[in-house]
LUMPADREN-606085 format. One record per atom (N, C-alpha, C, O): chain; residue in three letters; x, y, z; atom name. Coordinates in steps of 0.2 Angstrom, whole numbers, plus 5000, padded with zeros to 4 digits. Layout:
kette = A	rest = Ala	x = X	y = Y	z = Z	atom = CA
...
//
This chain:
kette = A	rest = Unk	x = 5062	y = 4842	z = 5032	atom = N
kette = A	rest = Unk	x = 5066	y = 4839	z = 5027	atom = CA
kette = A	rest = Unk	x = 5061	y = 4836	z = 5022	atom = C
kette = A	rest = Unk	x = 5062	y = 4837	z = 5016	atom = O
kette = A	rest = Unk	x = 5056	y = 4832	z = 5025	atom = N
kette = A	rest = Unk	x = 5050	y = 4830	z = 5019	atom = CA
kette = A	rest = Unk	x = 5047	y = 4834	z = 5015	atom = C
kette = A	rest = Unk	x = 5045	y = 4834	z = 5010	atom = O
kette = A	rest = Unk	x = 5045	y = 4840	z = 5021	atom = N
kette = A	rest = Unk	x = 5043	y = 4846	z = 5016	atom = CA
kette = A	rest = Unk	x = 5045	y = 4849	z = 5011	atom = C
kette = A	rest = Unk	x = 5042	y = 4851	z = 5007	atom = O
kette = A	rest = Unk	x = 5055	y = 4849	z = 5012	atom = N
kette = A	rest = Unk	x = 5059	y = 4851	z = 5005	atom = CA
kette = A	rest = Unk	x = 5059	y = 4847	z = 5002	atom = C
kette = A	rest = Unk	x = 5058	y = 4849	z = 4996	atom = O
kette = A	rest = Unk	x = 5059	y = 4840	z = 5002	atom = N
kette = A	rest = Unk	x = 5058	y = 4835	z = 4996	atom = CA
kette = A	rest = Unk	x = 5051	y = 4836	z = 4992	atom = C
kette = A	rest = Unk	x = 5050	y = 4835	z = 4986	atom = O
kette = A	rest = Unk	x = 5047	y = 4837	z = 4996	atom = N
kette = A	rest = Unk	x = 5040	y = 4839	z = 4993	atom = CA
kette = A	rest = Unk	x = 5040	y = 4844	z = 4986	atom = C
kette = A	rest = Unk	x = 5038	y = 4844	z = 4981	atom = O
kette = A	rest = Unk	x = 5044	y = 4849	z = 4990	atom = N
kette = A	rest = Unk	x = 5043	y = 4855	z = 4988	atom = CA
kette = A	rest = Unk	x = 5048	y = 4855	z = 4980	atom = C
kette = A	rest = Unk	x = 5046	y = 4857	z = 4974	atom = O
kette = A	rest = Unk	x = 5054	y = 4850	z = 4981	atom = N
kette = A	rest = Unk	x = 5056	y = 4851	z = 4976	atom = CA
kette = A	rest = Unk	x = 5055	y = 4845	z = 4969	atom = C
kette = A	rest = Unk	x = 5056	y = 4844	z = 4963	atom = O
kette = A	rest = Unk	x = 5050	y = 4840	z = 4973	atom = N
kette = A	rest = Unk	x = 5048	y = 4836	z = 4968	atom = CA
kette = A	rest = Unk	x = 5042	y = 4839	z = 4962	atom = C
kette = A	rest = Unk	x = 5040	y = 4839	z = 4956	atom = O
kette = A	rest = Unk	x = 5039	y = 4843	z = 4969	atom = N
kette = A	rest = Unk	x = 5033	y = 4847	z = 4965	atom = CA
kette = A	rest = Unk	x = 5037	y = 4853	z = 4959	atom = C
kette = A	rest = Unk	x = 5034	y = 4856	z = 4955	atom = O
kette = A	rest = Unk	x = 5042	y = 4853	z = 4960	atom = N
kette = A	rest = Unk	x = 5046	y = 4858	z = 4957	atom = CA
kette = A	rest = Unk	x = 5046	y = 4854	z = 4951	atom = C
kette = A	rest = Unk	x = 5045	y = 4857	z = 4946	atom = O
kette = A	rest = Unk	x = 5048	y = 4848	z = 4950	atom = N
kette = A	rest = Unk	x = 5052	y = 4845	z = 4947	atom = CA
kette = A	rest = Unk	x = 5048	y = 4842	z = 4941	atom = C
kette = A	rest = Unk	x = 5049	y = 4840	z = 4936	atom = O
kette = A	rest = Unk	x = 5040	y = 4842	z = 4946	atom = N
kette = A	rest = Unk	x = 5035	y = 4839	z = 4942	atom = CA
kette = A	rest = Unk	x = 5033	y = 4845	z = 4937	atom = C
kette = A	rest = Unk	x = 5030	y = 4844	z = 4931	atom = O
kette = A	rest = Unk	x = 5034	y = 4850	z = 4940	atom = N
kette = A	rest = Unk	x = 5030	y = 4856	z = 4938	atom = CA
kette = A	rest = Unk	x = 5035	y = 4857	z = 4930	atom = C
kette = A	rest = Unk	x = 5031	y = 4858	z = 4926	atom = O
kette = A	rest = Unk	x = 5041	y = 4857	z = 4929	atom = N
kette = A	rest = Unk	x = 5044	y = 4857	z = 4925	atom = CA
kette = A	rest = Unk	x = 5042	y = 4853	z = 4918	atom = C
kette = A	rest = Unk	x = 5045	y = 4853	z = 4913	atom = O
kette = A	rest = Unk	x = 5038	y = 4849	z = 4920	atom = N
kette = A	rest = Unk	x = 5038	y = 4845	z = 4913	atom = CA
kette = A	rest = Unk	x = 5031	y = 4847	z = 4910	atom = C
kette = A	rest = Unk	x = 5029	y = 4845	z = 4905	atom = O
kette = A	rest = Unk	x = 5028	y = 4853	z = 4917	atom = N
kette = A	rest = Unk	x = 5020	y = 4852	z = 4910	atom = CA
kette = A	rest = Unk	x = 5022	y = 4859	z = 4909	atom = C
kette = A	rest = Unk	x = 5025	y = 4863	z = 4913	atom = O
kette = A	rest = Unk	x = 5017	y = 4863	z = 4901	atom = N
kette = A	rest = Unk	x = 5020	y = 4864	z = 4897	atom = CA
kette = A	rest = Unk	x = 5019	y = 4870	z = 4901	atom = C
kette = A	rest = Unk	x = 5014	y = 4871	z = 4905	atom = O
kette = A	rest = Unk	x = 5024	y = 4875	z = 4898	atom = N
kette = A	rest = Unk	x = 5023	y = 4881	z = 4901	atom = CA
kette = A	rest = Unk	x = 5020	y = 4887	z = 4899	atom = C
kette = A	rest = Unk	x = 5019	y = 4888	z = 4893	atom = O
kette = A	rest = Unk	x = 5019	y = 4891	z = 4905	atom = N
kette = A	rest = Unk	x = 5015	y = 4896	z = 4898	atom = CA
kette = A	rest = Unk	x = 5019	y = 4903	z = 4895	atom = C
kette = A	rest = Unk	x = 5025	y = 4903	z = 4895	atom = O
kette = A	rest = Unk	x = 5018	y = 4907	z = 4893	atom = N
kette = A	rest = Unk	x = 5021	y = 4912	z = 4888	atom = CA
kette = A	rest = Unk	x = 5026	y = 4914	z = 4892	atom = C
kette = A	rest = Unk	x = 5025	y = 4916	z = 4898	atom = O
kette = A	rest = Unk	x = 5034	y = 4914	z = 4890	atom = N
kette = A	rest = Unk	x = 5038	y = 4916	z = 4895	atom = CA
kette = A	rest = Unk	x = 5041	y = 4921	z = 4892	atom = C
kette = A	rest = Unk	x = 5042	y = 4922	z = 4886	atom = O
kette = A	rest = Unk	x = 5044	y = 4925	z = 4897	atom = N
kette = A	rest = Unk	x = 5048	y = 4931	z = 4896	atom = CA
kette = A	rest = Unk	x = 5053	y = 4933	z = 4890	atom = C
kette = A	rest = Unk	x = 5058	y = 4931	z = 4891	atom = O
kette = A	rest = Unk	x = 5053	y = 4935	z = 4885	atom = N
kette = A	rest = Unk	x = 5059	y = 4932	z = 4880	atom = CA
kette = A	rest = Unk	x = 5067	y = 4932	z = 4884	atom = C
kette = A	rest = Unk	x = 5072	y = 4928	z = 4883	atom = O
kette = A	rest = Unk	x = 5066	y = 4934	z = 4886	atom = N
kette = A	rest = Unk	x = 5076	y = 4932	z = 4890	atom = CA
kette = A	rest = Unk	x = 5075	y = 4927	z = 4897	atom = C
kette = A	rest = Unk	x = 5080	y = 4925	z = 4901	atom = O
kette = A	rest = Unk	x = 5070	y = 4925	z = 4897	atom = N
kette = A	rest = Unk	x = 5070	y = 4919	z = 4902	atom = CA
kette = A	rest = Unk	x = 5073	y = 4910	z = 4900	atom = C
kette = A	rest = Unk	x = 5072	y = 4906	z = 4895	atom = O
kette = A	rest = Unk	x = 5076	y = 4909	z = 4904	atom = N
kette = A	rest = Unk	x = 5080	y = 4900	z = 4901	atom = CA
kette = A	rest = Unk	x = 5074	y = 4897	z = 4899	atom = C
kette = A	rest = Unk	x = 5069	y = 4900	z = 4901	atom = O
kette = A	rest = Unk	x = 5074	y = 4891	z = 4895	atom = N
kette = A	rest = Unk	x = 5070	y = 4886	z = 4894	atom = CA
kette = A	rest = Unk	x = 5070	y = 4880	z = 4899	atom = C
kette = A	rest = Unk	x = 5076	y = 4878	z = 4900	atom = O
kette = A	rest = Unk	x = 5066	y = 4878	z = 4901	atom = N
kette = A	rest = Unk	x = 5065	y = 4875	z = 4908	atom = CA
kette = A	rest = Unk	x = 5065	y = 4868	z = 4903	atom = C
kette = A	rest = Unk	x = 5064	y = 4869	z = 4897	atom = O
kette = A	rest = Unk	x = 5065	y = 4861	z = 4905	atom = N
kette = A	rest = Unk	x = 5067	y = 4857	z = 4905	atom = CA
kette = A	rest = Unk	x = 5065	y = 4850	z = 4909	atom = C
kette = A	rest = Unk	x = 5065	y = 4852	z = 4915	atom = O
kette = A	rest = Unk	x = 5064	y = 4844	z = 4909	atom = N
kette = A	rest = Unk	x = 5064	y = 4840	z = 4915	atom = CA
kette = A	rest = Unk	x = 5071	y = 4837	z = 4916	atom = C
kette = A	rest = Unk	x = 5073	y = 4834	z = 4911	atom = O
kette = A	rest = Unk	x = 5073	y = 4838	z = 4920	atom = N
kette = A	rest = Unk	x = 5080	y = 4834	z = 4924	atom = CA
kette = A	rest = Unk	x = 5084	y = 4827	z = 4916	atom = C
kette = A	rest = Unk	x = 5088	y = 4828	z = 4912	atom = O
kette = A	rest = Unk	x = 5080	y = 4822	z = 4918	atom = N
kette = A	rest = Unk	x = 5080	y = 4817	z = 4913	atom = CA
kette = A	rest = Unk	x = 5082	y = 4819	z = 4903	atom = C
kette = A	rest = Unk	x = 5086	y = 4816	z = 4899	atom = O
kette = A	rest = Unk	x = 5078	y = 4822	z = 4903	atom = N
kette = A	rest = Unk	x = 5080	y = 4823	z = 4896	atom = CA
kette = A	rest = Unk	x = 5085	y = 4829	z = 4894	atom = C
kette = A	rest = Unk	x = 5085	y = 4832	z = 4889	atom = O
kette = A	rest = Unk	x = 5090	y = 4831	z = 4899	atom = N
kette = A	rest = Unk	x = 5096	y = 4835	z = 4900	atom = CA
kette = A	rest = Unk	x = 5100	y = 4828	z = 4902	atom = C
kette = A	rest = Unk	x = 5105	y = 4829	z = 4905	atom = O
kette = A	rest = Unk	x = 5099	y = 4824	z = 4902	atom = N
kette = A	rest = Unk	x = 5103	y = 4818	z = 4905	atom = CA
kette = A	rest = Unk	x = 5104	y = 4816	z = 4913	atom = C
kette = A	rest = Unk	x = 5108	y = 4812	z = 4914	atom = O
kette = A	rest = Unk	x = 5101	y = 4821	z = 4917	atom = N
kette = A	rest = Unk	x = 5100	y = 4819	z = 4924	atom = CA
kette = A	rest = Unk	x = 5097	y = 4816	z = 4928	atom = C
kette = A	rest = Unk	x = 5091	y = 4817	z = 4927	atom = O
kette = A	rest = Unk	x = 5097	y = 4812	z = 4932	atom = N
kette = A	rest = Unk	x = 5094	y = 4807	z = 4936	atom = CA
kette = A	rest = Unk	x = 5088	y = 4811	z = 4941	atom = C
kette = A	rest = Unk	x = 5091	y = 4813	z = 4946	atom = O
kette = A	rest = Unk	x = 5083	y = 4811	z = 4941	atom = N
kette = A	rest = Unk	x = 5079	y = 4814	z = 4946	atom = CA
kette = A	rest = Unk	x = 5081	y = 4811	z = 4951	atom = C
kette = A	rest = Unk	x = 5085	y = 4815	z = 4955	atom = O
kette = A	rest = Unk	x = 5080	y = 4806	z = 4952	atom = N
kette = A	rest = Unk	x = 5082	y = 4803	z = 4958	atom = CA
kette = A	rest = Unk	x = 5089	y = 4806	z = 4959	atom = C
kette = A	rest = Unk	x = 5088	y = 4811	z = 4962	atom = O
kette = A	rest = Unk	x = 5094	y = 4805	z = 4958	atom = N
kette = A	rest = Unk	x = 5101	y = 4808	z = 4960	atom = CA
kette = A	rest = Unk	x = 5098	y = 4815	z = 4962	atom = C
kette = A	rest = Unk	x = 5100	y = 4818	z = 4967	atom = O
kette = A	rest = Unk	x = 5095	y = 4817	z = 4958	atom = N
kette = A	rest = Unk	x = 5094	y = 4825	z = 4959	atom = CA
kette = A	rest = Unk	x = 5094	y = 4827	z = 4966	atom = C
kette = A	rest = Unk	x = 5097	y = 4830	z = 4971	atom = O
kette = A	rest = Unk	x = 5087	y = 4824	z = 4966	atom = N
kette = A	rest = Unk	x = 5084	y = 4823	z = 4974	atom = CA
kette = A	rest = Unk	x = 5086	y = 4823	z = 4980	atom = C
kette = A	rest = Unk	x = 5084	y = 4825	z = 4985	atom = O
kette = A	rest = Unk	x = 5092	y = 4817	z = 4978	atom = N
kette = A	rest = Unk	x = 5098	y = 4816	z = 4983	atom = CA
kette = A	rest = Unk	x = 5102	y = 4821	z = 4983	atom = C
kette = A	rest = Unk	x = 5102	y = 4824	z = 4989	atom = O
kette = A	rest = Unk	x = 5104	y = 4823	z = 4979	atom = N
kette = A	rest = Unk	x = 5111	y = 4829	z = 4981	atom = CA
kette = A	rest = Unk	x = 5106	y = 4836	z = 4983	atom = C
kette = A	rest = Unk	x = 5108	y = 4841	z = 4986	atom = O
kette = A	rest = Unk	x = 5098	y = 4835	z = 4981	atom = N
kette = A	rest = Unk	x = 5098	y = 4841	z = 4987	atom = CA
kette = A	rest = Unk	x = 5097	y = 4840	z = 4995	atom = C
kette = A	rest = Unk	x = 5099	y = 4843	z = 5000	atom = O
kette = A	rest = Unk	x = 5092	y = 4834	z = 4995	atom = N
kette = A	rest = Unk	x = 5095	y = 4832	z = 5001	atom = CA
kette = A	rest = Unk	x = 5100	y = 4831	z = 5005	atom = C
kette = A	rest = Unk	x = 5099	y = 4834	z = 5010	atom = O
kette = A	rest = Unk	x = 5105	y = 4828	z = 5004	atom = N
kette = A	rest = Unk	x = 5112	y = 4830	z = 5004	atom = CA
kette = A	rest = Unk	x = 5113	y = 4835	z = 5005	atom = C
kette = A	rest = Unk	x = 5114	y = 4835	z = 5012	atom = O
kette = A	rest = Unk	x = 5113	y = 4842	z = 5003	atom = N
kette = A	rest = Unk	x = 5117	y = 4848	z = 5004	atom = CA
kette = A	rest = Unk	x = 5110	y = 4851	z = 5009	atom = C
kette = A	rest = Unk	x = 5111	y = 4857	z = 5012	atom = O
kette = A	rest = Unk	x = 5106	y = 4849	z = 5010	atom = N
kette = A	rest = Unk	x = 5100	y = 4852	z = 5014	atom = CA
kette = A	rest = Unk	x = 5103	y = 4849	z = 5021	atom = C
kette = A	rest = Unk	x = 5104	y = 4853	z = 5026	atom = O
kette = A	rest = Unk	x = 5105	y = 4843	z = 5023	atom = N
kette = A	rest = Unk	x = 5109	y = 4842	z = 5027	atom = CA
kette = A	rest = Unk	x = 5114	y = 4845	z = 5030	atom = C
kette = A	rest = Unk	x = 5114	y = 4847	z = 5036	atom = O
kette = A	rest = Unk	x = 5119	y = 4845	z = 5024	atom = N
kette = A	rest = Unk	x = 5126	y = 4848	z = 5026	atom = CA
kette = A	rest = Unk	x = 5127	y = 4854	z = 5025	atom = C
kette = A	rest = Unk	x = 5133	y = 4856	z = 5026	atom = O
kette = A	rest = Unk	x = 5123	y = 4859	z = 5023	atom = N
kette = A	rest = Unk	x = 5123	y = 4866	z = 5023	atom = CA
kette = A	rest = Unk	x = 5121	y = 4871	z = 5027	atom = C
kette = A	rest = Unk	x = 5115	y = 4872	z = 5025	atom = O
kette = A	rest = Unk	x = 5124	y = 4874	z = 5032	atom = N
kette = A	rest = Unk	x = 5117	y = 4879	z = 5035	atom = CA
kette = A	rest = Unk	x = 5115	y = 4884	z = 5030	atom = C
kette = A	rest = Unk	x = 5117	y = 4886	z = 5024	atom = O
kette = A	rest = Unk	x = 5110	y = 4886	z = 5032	atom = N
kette = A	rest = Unk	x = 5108	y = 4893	z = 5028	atom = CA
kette = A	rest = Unk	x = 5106	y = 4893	z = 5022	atom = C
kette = A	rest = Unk	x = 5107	y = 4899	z = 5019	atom = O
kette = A	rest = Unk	x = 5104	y = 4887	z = 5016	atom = N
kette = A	rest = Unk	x = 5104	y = 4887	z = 5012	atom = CA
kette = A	rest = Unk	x = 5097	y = 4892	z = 5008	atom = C
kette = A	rest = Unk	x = 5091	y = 4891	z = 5009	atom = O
kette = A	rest = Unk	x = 5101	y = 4898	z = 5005	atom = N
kette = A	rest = Unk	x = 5093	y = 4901	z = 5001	atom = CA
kette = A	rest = Unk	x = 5090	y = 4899	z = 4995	atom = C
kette = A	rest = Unk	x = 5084	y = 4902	z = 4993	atom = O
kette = A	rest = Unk	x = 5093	y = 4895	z = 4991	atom = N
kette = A	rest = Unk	x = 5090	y = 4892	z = 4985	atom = CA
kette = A	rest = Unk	x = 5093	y = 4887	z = 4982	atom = C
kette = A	rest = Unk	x = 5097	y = 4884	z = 4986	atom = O
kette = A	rest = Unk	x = 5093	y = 4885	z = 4977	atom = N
kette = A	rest = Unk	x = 5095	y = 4881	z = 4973	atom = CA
kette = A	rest = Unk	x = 5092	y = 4881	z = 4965	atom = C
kette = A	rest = Unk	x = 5086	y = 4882	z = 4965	atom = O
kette = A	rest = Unk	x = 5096	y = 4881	z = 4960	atom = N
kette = A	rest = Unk	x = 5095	y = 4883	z = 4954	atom = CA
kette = A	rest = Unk	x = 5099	y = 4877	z = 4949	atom = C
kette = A	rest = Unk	x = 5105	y = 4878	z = 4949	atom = O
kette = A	rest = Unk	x = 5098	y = 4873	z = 4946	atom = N
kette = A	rest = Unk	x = 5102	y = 4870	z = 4941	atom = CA
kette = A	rest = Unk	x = 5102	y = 4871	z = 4932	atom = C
kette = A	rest = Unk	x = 5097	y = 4871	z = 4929	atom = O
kette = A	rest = Unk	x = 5107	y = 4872	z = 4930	atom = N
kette = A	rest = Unk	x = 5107	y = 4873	z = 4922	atom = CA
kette = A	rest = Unk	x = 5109	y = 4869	z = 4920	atom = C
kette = A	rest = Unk	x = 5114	y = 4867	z = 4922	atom = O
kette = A	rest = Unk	x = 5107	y = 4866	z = 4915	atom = N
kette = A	rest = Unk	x = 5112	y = 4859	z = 4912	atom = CA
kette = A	rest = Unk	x = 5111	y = 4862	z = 4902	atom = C
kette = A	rest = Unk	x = 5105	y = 4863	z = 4901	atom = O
kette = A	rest = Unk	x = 5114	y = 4863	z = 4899	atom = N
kette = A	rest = Unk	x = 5113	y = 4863	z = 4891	atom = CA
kette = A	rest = Unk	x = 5108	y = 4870	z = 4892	atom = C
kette = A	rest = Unk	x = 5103	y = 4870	z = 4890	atom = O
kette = A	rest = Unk	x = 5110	y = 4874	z = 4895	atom = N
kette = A	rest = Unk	x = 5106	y = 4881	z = 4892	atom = CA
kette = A	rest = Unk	x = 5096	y = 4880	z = 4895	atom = C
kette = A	rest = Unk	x = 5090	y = 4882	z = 4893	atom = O
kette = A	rest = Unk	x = 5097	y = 4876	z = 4900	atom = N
kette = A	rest = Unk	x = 5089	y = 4874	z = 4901	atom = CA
kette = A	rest = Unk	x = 5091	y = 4873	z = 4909	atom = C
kette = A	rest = Unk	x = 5096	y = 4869	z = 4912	atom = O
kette = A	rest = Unk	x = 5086	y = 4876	z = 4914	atom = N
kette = A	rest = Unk	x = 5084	y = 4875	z = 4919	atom = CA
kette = A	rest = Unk	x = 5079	y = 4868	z = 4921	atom = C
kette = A	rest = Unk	x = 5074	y = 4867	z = 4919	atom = O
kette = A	rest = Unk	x = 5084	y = 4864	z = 4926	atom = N
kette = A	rest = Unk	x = 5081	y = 4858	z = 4926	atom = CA
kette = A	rest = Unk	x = 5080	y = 4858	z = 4934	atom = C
kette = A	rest = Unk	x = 5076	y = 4853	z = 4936	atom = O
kette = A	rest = Unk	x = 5082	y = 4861	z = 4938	atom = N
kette = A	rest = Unk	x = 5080	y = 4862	z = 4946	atom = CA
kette = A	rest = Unk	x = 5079	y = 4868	z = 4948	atom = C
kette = A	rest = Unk	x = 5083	y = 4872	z = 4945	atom = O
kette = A	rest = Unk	x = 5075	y = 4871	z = 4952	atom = N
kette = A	rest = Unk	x = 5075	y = 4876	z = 4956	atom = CA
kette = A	rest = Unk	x = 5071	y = 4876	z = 4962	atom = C
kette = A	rest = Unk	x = 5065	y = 4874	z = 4962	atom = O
kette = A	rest = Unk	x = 5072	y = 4876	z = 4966	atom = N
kette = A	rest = Unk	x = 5068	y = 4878	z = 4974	atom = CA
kette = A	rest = Unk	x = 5071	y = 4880	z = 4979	atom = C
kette = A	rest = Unk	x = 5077	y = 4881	z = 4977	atom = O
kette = A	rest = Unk	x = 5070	y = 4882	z = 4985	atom = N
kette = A	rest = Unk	x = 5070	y = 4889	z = 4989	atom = CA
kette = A	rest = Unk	x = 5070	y = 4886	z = 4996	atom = C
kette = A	rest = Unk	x = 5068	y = 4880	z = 4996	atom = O
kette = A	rest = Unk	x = 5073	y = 4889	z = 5001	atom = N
kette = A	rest = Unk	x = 5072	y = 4886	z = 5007	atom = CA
kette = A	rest = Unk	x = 5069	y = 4891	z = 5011	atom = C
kette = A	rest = Unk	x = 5071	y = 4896	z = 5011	atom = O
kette = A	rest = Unk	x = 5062	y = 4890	z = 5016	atom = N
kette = A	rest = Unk	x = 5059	y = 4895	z = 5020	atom = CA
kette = A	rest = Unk	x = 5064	y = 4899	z = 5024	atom = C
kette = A	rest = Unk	x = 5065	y = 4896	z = 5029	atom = O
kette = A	rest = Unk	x = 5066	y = 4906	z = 5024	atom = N
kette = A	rest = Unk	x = 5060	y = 4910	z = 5022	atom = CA
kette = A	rest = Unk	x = 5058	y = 4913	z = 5013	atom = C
kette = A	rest = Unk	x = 5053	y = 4916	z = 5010	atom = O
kette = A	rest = Unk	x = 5064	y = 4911	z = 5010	atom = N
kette = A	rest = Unk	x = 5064	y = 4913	z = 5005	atom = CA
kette = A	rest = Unk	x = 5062	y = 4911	z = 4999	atom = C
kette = A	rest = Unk	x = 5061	y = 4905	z = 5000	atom = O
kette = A	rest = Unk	x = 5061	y = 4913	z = 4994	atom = N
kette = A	rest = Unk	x = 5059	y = 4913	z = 4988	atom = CA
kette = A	rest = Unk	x = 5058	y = 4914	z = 4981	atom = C
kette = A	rest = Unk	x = 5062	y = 4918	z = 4979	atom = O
kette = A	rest = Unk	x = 5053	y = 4912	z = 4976	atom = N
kette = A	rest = Unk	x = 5056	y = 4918	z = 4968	atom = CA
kette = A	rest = Unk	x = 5056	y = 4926	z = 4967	atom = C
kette = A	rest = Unk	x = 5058	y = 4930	z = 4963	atom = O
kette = A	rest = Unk	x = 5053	y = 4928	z = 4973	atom = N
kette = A	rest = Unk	x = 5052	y = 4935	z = 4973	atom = CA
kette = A	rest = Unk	x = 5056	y = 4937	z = 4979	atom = C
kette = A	rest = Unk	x = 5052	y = 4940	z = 4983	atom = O
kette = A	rest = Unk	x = 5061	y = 4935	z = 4982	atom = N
kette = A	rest = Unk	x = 5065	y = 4936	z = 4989	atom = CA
kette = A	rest = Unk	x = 5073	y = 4941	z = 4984	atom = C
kette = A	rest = Unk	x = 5077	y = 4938	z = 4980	atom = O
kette = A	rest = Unk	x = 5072	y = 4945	z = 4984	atom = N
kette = A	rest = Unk	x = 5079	y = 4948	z = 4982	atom = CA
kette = A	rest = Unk	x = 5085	y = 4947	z = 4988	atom = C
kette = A	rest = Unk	x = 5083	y = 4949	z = 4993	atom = O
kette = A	rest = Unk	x = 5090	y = 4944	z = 4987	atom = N
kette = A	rest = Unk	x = 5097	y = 4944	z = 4991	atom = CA
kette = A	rest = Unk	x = 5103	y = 4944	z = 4987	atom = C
kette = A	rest = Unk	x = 5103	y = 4945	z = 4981	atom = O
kette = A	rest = Unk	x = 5108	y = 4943	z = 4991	atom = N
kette = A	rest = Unk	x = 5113	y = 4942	z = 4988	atom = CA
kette = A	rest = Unk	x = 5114	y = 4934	z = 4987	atom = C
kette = A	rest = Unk	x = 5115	y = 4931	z = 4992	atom = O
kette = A	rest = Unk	x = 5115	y = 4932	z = 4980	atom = N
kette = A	rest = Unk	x = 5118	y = 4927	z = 4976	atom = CA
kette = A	rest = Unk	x = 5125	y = 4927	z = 4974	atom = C
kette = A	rest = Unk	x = 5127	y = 4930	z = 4969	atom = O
kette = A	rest = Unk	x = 5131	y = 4922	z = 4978	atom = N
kette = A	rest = Unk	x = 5136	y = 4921	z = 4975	atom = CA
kette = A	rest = Unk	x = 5137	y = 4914	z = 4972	atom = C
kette = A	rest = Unk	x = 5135	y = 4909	z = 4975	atom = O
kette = A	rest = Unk	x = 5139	y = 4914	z = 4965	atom = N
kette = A	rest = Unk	x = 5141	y = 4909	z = 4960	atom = CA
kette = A	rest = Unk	x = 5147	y = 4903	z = 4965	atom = C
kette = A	rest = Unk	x = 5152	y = 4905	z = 4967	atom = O
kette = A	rest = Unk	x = 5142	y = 4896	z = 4965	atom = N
kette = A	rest = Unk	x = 5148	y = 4891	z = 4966	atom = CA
kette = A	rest = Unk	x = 5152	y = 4888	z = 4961	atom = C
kette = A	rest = Unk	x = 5157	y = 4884	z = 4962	atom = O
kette = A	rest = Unk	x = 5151	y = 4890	z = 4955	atom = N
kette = A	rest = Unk	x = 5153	y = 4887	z = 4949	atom = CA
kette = A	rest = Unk	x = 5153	y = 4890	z = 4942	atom = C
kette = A	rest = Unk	x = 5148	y = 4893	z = 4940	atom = O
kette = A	rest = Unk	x = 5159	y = 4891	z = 4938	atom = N
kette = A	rest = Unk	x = 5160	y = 4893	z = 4933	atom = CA
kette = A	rest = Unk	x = 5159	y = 4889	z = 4927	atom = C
kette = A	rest = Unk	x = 5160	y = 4892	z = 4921	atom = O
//
């Protein structure tokens, strides 16, 4: 559990420093905050659903056209192809 919080703060950290040449069809990433999101809340609801979810393979957040969370649960990862089904329209 403190290793996923690790994992996703370092994510979250990673997000604000500046990035380098990205793909042309890649999202603009983002820090949580200046999309108007609570890091801390963040934090919490993935805690939360790390919790109460089994089998969790990732997590991805989009807020305004900008990725502002992402991180993965072992074994998985950014180069782990599976299936993805959408919880949200």
């Amino acid at each position: 559990m403190k290793a996923l919080l690790a994992m996703c703060s370092t994510v979250l950290l990673a997000l604000a420093c500046p990035a380098a040449e990205k793909a042309p069809t890649a999202l603009p990433r983002s820090r949580p905050e200046a999309q108007g999101i609570s890091p801390a809340a963040l934090l919490a609801f993935v805690d939360e659903a790390d919790r109460k979810i089994d089998s969790l393979h990732s997590f991805l957040l989009v807020r305004h056209g900008h990725v502002v969370a992402e991180c993965w649960w072992a074994p998985y990862d950014a180069q782990t192809h599976h299936e993805l089904y959408s919880l949200s329209k």
